[in-house]
N, C-alpha and C positions, 0 to 999 in steps of 0.2 A: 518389649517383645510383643505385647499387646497391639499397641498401634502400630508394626510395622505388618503383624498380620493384617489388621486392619487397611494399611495402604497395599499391599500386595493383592488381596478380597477385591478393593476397587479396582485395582487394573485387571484381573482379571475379569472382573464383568463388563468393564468397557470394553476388554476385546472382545468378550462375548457375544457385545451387543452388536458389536461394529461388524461382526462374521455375520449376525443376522440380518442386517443391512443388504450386507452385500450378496449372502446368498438364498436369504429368505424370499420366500412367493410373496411378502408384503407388495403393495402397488401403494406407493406413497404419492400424496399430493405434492406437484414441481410446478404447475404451470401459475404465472398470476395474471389479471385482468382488470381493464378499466373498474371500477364499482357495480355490482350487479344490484340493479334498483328497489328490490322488496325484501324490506327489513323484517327478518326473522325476530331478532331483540335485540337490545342494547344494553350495555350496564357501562359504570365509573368504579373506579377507588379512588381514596386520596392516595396523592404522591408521600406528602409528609405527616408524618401519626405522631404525636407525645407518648413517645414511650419512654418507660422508668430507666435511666441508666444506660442510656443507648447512645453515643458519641453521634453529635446530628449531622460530621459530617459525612457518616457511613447513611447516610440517609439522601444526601448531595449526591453520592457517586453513583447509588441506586439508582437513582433517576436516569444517568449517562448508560446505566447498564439496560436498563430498562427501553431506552430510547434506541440502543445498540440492538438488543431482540426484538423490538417491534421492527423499522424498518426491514428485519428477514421473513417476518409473518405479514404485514400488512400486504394486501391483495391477494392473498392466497388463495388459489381456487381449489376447493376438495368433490373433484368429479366424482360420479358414480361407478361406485367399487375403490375409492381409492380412500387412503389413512393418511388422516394428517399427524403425525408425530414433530413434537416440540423440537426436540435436540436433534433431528434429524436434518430440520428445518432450519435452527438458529445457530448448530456447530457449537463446538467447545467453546465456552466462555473466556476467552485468553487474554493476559493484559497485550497481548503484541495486537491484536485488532480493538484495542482500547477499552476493552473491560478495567473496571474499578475494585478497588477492598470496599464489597460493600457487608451487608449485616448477614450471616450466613448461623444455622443453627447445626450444633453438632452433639449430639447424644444428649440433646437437652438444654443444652449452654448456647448463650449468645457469644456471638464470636465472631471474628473478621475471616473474610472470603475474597478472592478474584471471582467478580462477575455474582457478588453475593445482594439478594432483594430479587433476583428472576422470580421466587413462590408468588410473588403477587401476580404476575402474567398469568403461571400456571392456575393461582386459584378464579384469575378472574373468566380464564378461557374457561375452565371446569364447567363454573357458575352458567355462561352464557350455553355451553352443549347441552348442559340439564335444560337448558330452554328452545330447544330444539330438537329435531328427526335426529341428529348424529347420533351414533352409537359410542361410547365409550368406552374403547379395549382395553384401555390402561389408566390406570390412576391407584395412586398410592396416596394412604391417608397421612396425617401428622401424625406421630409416636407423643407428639410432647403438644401439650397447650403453653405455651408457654408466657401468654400476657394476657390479661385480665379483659373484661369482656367491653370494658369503656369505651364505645363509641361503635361496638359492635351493631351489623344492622342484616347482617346472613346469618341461619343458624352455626350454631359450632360445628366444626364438621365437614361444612360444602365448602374448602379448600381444595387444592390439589401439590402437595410437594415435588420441588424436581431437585434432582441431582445427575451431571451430566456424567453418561447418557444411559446409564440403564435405570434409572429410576425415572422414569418419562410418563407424556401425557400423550395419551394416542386416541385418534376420534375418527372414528369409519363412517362414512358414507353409504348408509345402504339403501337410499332411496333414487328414483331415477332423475332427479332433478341435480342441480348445479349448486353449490354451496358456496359462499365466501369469507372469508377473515378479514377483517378489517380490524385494524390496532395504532392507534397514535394515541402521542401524550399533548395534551394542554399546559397551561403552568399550573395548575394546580390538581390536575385528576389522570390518569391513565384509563383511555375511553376501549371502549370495543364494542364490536358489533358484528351482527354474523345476519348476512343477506344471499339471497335465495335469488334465483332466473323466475320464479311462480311463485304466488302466495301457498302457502301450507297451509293444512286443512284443520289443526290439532293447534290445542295453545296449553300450555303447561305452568302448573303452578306447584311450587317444593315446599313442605311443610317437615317441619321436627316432631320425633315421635319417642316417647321412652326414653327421655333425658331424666339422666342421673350423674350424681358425683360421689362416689365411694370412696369410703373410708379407709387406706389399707393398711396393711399390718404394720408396713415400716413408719406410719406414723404422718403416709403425704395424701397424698387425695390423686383418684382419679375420676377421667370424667369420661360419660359414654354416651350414646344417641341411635336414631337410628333415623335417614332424610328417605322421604317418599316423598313420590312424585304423581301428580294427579292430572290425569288429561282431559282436556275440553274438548266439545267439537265447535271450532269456530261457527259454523254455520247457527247450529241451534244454541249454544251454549251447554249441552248436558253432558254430564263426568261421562266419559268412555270407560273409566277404568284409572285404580290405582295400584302403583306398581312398586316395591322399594326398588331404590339404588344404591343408597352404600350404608355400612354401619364401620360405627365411627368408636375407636380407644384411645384414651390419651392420658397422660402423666402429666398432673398439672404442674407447673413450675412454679405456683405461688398459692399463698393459704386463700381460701376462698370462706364468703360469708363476712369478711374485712370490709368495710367503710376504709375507704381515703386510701 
């Protein structure tokens, strides 16, 4: 009974989401264009991670999925006044347009998905907008930590989860300039990059703040944070100002303070 409220809850928010769509004042980013020349930032991830108990070839399909959402964002242009939204952009993940079972997280648990591994786009795009003018209308944090911090090199935290399509990543445009996405994969990394029509005036760097991991009563551990963000002025280099952006809860899925 449980889970079928559970699958009933999700369609009804998908249609939800999709009435917003269609009859919300949103002005979503549609048009795309040659590369616009002035690199706002750039980041990587790796494609394939060593994780504990994880079938590597939900890690292969990843990739197919991965390369299936990129091709829908890469060259995106996000004009002024307008919202880039993920799912809006990349459509339902279905195996009939060749989505994979890839590695998908469900109240905690690892677990197989159609079109399951897209979080890594979402957290990478997240990561790149904190580096940037865009605004961030939407973004949901992780409920679970769910793998240990090896090989980690962003605070815990500056991810961004999606689940299609009401749990989405939305990035507004509120400057007068031209903004672009750019997204492909290498053989070994998933690149991105977000370029500008003019240089920007402001350079941004995200620091961790009031990280803890609590003990709780049922015996597991959680973990909490909070990501600020500090702006420069390109021209002189002096902080303008620091601002937070998100604070971050999470249920770890494994004992922490453990070697090996």
């Amino acid at each position: 009974m449980a889970q079928l409220r559970r699958r009933l809850g999700r369609i009804f928010y998908i249609w939800k989401r999709r009435a917003r769509w269609l009859f919300g004042k949103t002005k979503f980013a549609h048009q795309y264009e040659s590369p616009l020349q002035t690199l706002v930032f750039q980041h990587k991830t790796p494609l394939i991670r060593p994780l504990k108990d994880v079938e590597m070839y939900l890690q292969h399909n990843k990739v197919i999925n991965l390369q299936l959402a990129a091709a829908k964002i890469n060259g995106l242009l996000i004009l002024p006044g307008e919202t880039f939204s993920f799912w809006k952009t990349v459509g339902a993940p279905t195996a009939r347009k060749g989505y994979l079972e890839g590695l998908v997280l469900e109240r905690g648990k690892v677990t197989k998905g159609i079109g399951g591994g897209l979080c890594q786009m979402g957290n990478l795009l997240y990561w790149m907008a904190l580096h940037s003018p865009l605004t961030v209308t939407e973004r949901w944090r992780h409920s679970y930590d769910v793998f240990p911090d090896e090989s980690r090199v962003l605070p815990f935290g500056s991810g961004a989860t999606l689940a299609y399509n009401y749990i989405d990543l939305q990035l507004r445009n509120d400057t007068p300039r031209h903004f672009q996405l750019r997204i492909w994969l290498s053989e070994t990394h998933l690149h991105g990059e977000i370029c500008s029509d003019e240089p920007i005036s402001e350079r941004y760097e995200l620091i961790e703040k009031e990280h803890l991991i609590r003990h709780e009563s049922n015996g597991g551990y959680s973990r909490h944070n909070r990501i600020a963000r500090r702006v420069f002025s390109v021209a002189s280099g002096a902080l303008l100002r620091e601002e937070w952006v998100a604070e971050n809860h999470a249920l770890m899925m494994y004992q922490p303070f453990l070697n090996g």
